[in-house]
N, C-alpha and C positions, 0 to 999 in steps of 0.2 A: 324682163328680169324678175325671178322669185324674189319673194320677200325675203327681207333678211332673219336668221336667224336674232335671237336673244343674245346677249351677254353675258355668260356666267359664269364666274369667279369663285373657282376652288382653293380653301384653304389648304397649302402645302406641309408638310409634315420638315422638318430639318433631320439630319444626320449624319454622320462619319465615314465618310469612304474612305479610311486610311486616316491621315492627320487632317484630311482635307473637309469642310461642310460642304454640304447639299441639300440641295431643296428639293423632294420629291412627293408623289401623287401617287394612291396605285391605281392601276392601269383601268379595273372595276368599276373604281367610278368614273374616273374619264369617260368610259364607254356608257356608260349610263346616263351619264347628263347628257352627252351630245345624240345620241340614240332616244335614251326614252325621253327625255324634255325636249328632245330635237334643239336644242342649243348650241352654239358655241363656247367653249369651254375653254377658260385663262386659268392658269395656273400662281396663287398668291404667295409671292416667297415670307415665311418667318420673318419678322422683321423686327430690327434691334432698338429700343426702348431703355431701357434701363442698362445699357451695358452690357446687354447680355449675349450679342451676338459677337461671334468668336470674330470675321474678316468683315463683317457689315458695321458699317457705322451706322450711329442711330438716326432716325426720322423723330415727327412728330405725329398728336393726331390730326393735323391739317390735313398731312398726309396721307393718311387712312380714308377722313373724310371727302377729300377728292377723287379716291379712287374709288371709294363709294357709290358716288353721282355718276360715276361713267358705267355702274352694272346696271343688268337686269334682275339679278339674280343673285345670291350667296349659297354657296355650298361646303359643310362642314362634315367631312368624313370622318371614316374612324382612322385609328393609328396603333401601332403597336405602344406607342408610350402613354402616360396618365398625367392628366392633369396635376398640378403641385397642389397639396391640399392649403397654400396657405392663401392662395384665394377663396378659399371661404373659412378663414378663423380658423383651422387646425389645424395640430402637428401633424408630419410625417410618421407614418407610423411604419410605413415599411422603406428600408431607406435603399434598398434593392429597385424599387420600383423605377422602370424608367422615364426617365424625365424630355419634353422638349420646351424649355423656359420661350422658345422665341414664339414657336407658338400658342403657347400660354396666351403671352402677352399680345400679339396678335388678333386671337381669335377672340378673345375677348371684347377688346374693344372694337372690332370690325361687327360684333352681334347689334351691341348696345347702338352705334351708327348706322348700322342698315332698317333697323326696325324704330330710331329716328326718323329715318329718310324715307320709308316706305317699302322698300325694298326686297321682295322676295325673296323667306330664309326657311331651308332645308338641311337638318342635321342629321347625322346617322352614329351611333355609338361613342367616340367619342366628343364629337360634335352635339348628340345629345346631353352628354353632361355637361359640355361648356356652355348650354346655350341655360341649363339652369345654372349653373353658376353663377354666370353673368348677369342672371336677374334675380338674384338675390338666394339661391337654395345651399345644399350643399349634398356630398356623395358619401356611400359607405367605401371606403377604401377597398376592401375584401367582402365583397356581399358572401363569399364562402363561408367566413367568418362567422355572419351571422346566423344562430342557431336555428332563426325563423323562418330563414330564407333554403333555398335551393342552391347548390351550384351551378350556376351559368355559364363557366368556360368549357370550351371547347377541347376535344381529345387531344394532345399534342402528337399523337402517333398516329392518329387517324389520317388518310387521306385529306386533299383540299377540297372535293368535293363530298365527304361523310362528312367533316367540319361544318360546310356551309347547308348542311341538308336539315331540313325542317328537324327543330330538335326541340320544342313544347309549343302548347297552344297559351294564347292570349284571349281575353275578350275582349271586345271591343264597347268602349260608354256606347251605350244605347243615347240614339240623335247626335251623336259625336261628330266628327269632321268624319271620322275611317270610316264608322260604321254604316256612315249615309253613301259613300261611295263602291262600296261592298250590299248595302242592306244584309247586314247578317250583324252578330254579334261575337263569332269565334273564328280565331284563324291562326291558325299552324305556322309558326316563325320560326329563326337558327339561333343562335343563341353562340355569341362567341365573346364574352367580356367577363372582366374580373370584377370591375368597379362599378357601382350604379346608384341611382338616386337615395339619397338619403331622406332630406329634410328636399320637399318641394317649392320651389318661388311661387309665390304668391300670387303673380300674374300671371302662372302657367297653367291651364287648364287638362286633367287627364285624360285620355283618348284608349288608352288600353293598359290592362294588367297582368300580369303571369298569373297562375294558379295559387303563387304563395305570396303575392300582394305586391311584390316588387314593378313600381312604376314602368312600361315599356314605351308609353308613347304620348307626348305633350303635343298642345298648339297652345297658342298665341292668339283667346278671339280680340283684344284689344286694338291689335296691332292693323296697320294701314292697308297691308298685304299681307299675302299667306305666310305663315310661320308656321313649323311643323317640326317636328324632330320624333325618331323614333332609336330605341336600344338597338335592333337586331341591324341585319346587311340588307336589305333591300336593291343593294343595288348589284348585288349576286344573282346572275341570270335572272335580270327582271322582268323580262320579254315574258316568261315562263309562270309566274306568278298572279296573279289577278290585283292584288292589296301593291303588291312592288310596282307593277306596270300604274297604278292609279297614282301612286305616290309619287312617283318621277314625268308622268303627264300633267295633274294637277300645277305641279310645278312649274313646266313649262309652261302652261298655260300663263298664273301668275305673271310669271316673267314677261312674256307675251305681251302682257297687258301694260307692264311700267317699261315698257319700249315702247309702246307706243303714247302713252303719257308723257315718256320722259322726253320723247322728238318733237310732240305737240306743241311742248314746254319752252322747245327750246327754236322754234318755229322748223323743224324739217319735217320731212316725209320721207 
């Protein structure tokens, strides 16, 4: 019998089908964590905390914490919706902006628990900015906004594939986590988000920048295992990519590895 595959637990997005919620995933990275990290891939439902979940009653974080210990792995995607700014100290300022409260509250505290626990954590766009949030940073609500910056979103009338097609370069910190797995210092990414780092956490170290200074890619060297997060998609035809294919292997790897600590641990094989 082959070995088994990792465990890893992707945070779900919540939303409206009609009057009804749902918890969904897109399909993107599904395929990407069980392909490129070679994983098995769980789907985390939003979960209700503060009352904020429409037919879910609430949990606690006992709860979170237990399902913690049963991964390999975390995986935080993006979403069409944005984080609530008042997880880090500020107003709303665009009140249009869409919102998923369960995830909020979720993903948040499943970051600060798994990087407790040891637990290998890969974020992608929105998942990048909740992984700073969570440790202390905060975001520009509209990086358009700012004069200094670029815009970042993506064409809305564009195609799904002119959307996700290499759409600026980054460089990569020289001796960084990226740029040792690449050896190079610049690389061509897509660019599909409104909102992006502000004020950076203090335990997060940078990994890569756009041309106009706006943070794209954080790790974690503190932390027990790999923590990584990057702004763009990565996980958009990663196969295809050389920095994507490393990013979602590395990861598996990780994982890999607190599976077999974690059955060590716990006496199996």
């Amino acid at each position: 019998m082959g070995e088994q595959r990792p465990l890893i637990g992707i945070q779900a997005d919540v939303f409206l089908n009609g009057q009804a919620p749902f918890h969904g995933v897109g399909e993107k990275y599904i395929n990407a964590v069980i392909h490129g990290s070679q994983a098995q891939a769980m789907l985390i439902p939003g979960l209700s905390f503060e009352q904020d979940g429409r037919e879910l009653q609430q949990v606690d974080d006992d709860y979170l914490r237990d399902l913690i210990s049963r991964l390999d792995g975390l995986f935080l995607p993006g979403s069409p919706s944005n984080l609530n700014p008042q997880h880090y100290q500020e107003p709303l300022l665009h009140p249009d902006s869409p919102a998923d409260p369960q995830r909020d509250a979720t993903s948040l505290r499943l970051i600060r628990l798994a990087i407790e626990q040891g637990v290998p954590l890969f974020a992608v766009c929105r998942g990048f900015q909740e992984l700073n949030v969570a440790l202390g940073g905060s975001l520009y609500q509209a990086v358009h906004d700012q004069p200094e910056l670029l815009d970042h979103r993506e064409d809305k009338q564009a195609s799904r594939a002119e959307q996700y097609a290499p759409a600026h370069e980054v460089t990569l910190v020289a001796n960084g986590l990226l740029a040792s797995w690449l050896s190079c210092t610049r690389w061509k990414v897509n660019s599909l988000h409104g909102q992006g780092v502000k004020q950076l956490a203090p335990v997060l170290r940078v990994e890569a920048r756009a041309d106009d200074g706006l943070i794209e890619a954080v790790s974690l060297p503190s932390a027990a295992a790999l923590v990584v997060a990057v702004q763009w998609h990565p996980e958009w035809q990663f196969a295809d990519d050389a920095l994507s294919a490393a990013l979602f292997h590395a990861f598996g790897e990780a994982a890999r590895l607190r599976r077999a600590q974690r059955l060590a641990t716990s006496g199996h094989s």
